[in-house]
KOLPA-144154 format. One record per residue (C-alpha): residue number from 1; residue in three letters; z, y, x. Coordinates in steps of 0.1 Angstrom, whole numbers, m for minus. Layout:
N
k	r	w	v	u
NUM	ALA	Z	Y	X
...
//
This chain:
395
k	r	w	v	u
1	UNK	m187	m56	200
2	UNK	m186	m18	208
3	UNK	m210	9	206
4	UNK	m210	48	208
5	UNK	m234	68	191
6	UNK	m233	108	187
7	UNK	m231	105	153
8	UNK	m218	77	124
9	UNK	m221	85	88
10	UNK	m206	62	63
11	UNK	m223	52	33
12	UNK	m256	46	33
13	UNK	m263	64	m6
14	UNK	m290	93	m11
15	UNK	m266	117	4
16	UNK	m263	97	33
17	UNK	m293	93	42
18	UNK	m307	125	32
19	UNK	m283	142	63
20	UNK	m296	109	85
21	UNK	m332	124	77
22	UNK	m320	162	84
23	UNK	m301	156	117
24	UNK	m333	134	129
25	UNK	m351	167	116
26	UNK	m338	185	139
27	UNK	m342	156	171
28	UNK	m310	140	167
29	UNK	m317	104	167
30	UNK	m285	90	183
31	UNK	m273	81	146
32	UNK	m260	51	129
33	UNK	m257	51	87
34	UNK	m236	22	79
35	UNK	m238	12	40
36	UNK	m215	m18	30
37	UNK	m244	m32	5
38	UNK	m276	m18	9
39	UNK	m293	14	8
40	UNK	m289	32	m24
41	UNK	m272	m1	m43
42	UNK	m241	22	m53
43	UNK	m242	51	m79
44	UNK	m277	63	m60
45	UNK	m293	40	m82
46	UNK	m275	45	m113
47	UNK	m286	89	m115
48	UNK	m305	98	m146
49	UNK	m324	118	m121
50	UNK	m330	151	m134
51	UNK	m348	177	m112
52	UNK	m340	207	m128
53	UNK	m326	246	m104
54	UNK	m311	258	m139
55	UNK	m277	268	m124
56	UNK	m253	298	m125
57	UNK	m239	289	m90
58	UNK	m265	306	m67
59	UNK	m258	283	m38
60	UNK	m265	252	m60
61	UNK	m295	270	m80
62	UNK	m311	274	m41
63	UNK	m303	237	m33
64	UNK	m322	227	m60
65	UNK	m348	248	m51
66	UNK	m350	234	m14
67	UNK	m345	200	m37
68	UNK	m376	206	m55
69	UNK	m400	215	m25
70	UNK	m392	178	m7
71	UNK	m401	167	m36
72	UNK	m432	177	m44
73	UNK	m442	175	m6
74	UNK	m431	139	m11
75	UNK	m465	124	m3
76	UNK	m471	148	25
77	UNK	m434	145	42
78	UNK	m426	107	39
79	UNK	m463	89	30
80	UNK	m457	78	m2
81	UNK	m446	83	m40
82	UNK	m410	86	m46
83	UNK	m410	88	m82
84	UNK	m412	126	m89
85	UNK	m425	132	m123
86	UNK	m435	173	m125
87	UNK	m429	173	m164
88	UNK	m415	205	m169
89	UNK	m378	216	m177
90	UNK	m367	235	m206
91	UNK	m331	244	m217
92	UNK	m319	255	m253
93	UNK	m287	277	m263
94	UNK	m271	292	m290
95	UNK	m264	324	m301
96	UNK	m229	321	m282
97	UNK	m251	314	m250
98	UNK	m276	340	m250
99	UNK	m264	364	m231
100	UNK	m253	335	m203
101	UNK	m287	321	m202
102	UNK	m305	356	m196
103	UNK	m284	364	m166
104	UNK	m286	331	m153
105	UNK	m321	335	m152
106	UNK	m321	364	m136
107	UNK	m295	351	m109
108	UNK	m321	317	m104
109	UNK	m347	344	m99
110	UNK	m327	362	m72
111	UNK	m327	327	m55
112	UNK	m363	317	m55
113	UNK	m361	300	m89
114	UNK	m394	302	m109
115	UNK	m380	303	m145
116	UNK	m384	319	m169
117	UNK	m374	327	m207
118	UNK	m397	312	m233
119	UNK	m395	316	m268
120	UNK	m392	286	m298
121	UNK	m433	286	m304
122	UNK	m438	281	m267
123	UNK	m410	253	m271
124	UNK	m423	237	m302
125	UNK	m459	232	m284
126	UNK	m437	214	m255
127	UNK	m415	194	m279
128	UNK	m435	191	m312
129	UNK	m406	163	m326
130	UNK	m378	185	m322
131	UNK	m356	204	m345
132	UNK	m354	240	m326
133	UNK	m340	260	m356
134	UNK	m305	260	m341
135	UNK	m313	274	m313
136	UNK	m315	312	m305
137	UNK	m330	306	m267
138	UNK	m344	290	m240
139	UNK	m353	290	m204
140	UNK	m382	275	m189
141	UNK	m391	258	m153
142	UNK	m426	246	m154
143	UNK	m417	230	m116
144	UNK	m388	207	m132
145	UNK	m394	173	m143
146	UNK	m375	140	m127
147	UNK	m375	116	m104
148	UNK	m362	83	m92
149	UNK	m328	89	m64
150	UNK	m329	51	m57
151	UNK	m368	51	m43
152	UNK	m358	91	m25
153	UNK	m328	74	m8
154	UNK	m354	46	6
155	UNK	m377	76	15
156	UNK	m350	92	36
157	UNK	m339	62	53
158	UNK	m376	50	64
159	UNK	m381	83	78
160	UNK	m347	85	95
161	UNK	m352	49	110
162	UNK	m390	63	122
163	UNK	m376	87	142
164	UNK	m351	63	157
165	UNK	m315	67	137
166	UNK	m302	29	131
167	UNK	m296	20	95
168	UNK	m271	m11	92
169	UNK	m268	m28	58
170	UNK	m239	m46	51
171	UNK	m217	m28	74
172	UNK	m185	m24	58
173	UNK	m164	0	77
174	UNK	m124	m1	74
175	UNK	m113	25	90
176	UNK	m114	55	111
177	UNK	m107	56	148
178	UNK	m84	88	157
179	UNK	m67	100	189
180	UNK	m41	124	176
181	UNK	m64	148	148
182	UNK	m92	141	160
183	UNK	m118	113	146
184	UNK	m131	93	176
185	UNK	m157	65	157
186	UNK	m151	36	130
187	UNK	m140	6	129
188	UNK	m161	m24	109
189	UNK	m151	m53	87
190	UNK	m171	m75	115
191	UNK	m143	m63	136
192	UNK	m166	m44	159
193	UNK	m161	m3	168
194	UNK	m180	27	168
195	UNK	m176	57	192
196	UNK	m188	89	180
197	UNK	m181	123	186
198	UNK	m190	129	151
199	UNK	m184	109	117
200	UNK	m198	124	85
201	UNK	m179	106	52
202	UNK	m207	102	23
203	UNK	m187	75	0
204	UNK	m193	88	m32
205	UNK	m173	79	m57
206	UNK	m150	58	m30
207	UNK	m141	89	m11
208	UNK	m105	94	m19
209	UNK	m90	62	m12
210	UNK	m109	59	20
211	UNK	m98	95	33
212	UNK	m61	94	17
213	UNK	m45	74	46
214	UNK	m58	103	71
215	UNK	m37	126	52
216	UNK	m73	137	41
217	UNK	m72	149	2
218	UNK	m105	151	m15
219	UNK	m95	157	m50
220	UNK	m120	134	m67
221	UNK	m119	116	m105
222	UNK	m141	89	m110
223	UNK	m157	94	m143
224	UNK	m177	73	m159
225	UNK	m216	81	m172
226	UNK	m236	63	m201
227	UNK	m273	64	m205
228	UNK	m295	51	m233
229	UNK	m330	46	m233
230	UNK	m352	50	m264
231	UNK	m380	42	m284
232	UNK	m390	68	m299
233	UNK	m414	49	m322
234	UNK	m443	78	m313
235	UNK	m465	84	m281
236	UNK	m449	115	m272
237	UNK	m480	128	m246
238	UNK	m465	149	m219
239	UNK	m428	162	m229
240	UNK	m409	181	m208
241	UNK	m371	171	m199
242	UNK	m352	189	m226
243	UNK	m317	204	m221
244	UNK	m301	209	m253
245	UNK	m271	231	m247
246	UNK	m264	231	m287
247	UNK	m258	194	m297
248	UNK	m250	187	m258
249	UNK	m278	164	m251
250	UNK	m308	158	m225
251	UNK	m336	136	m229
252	UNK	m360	132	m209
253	UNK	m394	106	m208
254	UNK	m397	75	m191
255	UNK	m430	67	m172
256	UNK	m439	36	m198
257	UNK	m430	60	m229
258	UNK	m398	55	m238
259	UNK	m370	84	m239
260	UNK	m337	82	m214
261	UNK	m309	102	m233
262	UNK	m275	114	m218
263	UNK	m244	132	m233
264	UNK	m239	170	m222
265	UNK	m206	174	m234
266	UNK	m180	165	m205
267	UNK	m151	184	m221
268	UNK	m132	147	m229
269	UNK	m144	121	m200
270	UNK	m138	86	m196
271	UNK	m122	80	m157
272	UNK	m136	42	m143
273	UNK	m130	22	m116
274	UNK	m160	24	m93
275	UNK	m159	m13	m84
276	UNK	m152	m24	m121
277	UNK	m166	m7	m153
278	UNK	m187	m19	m184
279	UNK	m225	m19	m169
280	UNK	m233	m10	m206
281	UNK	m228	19	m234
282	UNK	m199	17	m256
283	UNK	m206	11	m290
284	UNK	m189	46	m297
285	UNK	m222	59	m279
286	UNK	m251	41	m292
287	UNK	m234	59	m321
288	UNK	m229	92	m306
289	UNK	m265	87	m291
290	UNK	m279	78	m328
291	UNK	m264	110	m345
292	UNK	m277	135	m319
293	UNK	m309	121	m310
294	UNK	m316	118	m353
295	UNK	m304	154	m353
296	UNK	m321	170	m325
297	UNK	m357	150	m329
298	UNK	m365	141	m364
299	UNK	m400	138	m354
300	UNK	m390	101	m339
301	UNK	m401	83	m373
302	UNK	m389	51	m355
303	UNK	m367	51	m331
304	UNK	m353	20	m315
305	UNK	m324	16	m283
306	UNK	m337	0	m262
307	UNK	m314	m7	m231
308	UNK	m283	10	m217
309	UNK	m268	18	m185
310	UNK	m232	30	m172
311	UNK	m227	47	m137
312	UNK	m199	69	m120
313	UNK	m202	108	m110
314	UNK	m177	115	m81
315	UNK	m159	146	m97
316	UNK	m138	177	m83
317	UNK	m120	199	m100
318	UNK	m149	226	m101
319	UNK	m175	203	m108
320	UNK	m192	210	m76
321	UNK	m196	191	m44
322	UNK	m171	190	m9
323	UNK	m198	194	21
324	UNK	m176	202	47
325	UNK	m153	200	79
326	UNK	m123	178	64
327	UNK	m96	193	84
328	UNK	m98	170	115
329	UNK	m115	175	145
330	UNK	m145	154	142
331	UNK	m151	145	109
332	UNK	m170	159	78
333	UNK	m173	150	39
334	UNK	m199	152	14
335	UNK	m189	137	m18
336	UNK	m177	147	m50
337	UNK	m211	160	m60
338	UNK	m204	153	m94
339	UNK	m236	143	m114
340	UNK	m256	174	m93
341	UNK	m261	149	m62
342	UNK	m300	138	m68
343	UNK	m318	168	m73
344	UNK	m297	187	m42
345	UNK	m298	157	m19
346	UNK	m324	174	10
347	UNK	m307	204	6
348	UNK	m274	189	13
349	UNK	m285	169	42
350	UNK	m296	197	59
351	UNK	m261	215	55
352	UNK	m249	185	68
353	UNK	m270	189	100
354	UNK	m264	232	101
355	UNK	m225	221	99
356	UNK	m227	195	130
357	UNK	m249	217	146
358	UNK	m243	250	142
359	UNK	m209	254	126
360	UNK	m226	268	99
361	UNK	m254	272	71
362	UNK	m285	280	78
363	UNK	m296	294	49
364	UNK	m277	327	38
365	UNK	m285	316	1
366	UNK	m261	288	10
367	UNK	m227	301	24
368	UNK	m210	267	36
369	UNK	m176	285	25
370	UNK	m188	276	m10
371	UNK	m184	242	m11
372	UNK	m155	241	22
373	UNK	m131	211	11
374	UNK	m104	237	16
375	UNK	m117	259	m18
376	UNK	m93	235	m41
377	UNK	m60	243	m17
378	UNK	m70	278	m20
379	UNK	m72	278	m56
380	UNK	m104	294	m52
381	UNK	m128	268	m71
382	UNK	m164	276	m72
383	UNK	m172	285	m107
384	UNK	m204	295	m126
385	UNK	m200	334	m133
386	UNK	m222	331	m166
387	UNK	m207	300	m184
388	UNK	m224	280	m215
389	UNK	m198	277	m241
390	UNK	m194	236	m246
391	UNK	m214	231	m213
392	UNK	m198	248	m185
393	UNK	m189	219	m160
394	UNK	m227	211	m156
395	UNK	m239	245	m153
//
């Protein structure tokens, strides 16, 4: 079977569906999102889910911001709950950090971020079982909180498929369809093709190997992500997430009262493969978790793990995602987004659309030359201008 559509985009994950949802935004419906499982079933599901705008990269701090508002517009935009929890977000730093923190504040600010700078009694009202004496500051967004990607990926594809794009689950597509440099559609596992005069590449953490035979080179390590979830033995009322940029932790609560922690400190990561990795924390990190967690919140008198969880960022060299023209007439990427890909996801989908239909961004808070696949070639990666010390590839 054949058919042509304006439009493919391949994989059917939050970031996906997100530019599905954008594109239809903007009354182009003659889309097909093709996802080889189902929607969200890859590392979608698997995001700790932060919402948090806390970055020294002005283009991603706006993101988040444009992030933020779908989200709490959820119930008006798509109908329902998507599992956004307004909980607050607060970050810690060291002396080293200090100075970092205050003018990446300011820079947020510049943006359209509503933060702030709090001091430790505000913090200790927020977070009364935590030890705060090793910190020396801390920044405040009372709009942060979390949220669920896997149940925001359904949103966007429900709302897509309303307005008439075609989702297709279990659609495995194995290759691109070219004339000379320029991408002409896709061709399925089924053995059926495609036509499109546009293809947009959202694989995730399978974005490399798929593009490499094009002579395509997104520069993407798979590295793998543990989570542990918590008991902390207390009712802890309404915590904010907390971002602890001393011991390198976050935590953040869980809607039936338990406490999801991660590890901050990326400086030495563990690279997976995407289609076979332990489904489980180490043993090394229920240890690493037990020593931070026991340092940071002595007020858990008895904390239990409950249950653990492993997933994959996509990375790049900058830590920062590819949404872009790949160098072939035809076809764009967004990938590598490299544990930043929930809480930007509306943001990035409408890039996405501004790049297809414009050529360019449409918001000038957003240059699309920041995150143009090309940066990497150029040696011109797209770096935080007030780095954390310990904590920079996050930030």
């Amino acid at each position: 079977m054949n058919e042509t559509a304006d439009i493919v985009i391949v994989g059917g994950g939050i970031e996906g569906c997100s530019a599905a949802w954008a594109l239809s935004q903007r009354g182009i419906t003659d889309v097909v999102v093709l996802e080889r499982h189902t929607v969200g079933s890859g590392m979608t599901g698997k995001s700790s889910g932060i919402v948090r705008c806390h970055y020294g990269v002005s283009s991603l701090a706006a993101m988040a911001t444009i992030g933020l508002e779908v989200f709490e517009k959820a119930e008006e935009i798509f109908g329902g709950d998507i599992g956004f929890r307004q909980t607050g977000y607060v970050v810690g730093v060291g002396e080293p950090n200090v100075d970092s923190l205050r003018k990446s504040l300011a820079a947020q600010r510049a943006v359209g971020v509503q933060t702030e700078e709090i001091d430790a009694a505000e913090v200790a009202r927020l977070w009364p079982f935590a030890d705060l004496s090793p910190f020396a500051a801390f920044g405040w967004e009372a709009r942060g909180g979390y949220g669920d990607a896997y149940q925001t990926a359904q949103a966007f594809a429900v709302a897509a498929r309303a307005a008439g794009v075609r989702i297709r689950q279990g659609a495995t597509v194995t290759e691109l369809l070219t004339d000379g440099d320029t991408v002409t559609g896709v061709a399925l596992a089924d053995g059926s093709r495609i036509s499109a005069g546009t293809v947009v590449v959202a694989t995730g953490v399978w974005t490399q190997p798929f593009l490499t035979p094009y002579g395509i080179d997104v520069p993407i390590r798979v590295v793998r992500e543990q989570i542990v979830m918590i008991s902390p033995g207390v009712d802890l009322g309404p915590v904010p997430v907390f971002s602890d940029l001393v011991s390198l932790q976050y935590v953040r609560p869980e809607v039936g009262g338990d406490v999801l922690f991660g590890n901050s400190d990326l400086s030495d990561v563990a690279t997976a493969d995407p289609d076979d990795y332990l489904n489980r924390a180490t043993e090394d990190f229920v240890d690493l978790t037990v020593e931070k967690v026991g340092t940071r919140f002595p007020g858990f008198p008895d904390a239990a793990i409950t249950t653990s969880y492993a997933g994959c960022y996509d990375v790049t060299p900058d830590w920062n995602p590819v949404i872009s023209p790949s160098g072939r007439d035809g076809l764009f990427v967004a990938a590598g987004f490299s544990g930043h890909g929930f809480k930007i996801a509306p943001a990035v989908g409408r890039l996405v659309a501004d790049l297809i239909v414009d050529g360019h961004s449409g918001d000038p808070r957003i240059p699309e030359t920041d995150f143009r696949l090309s940066r990497f070639a150029d040696g011109d990666l797209l770096k935080s201008p007030y780095p954390y010390v310990g904590a920079g590839q996050m930030r």
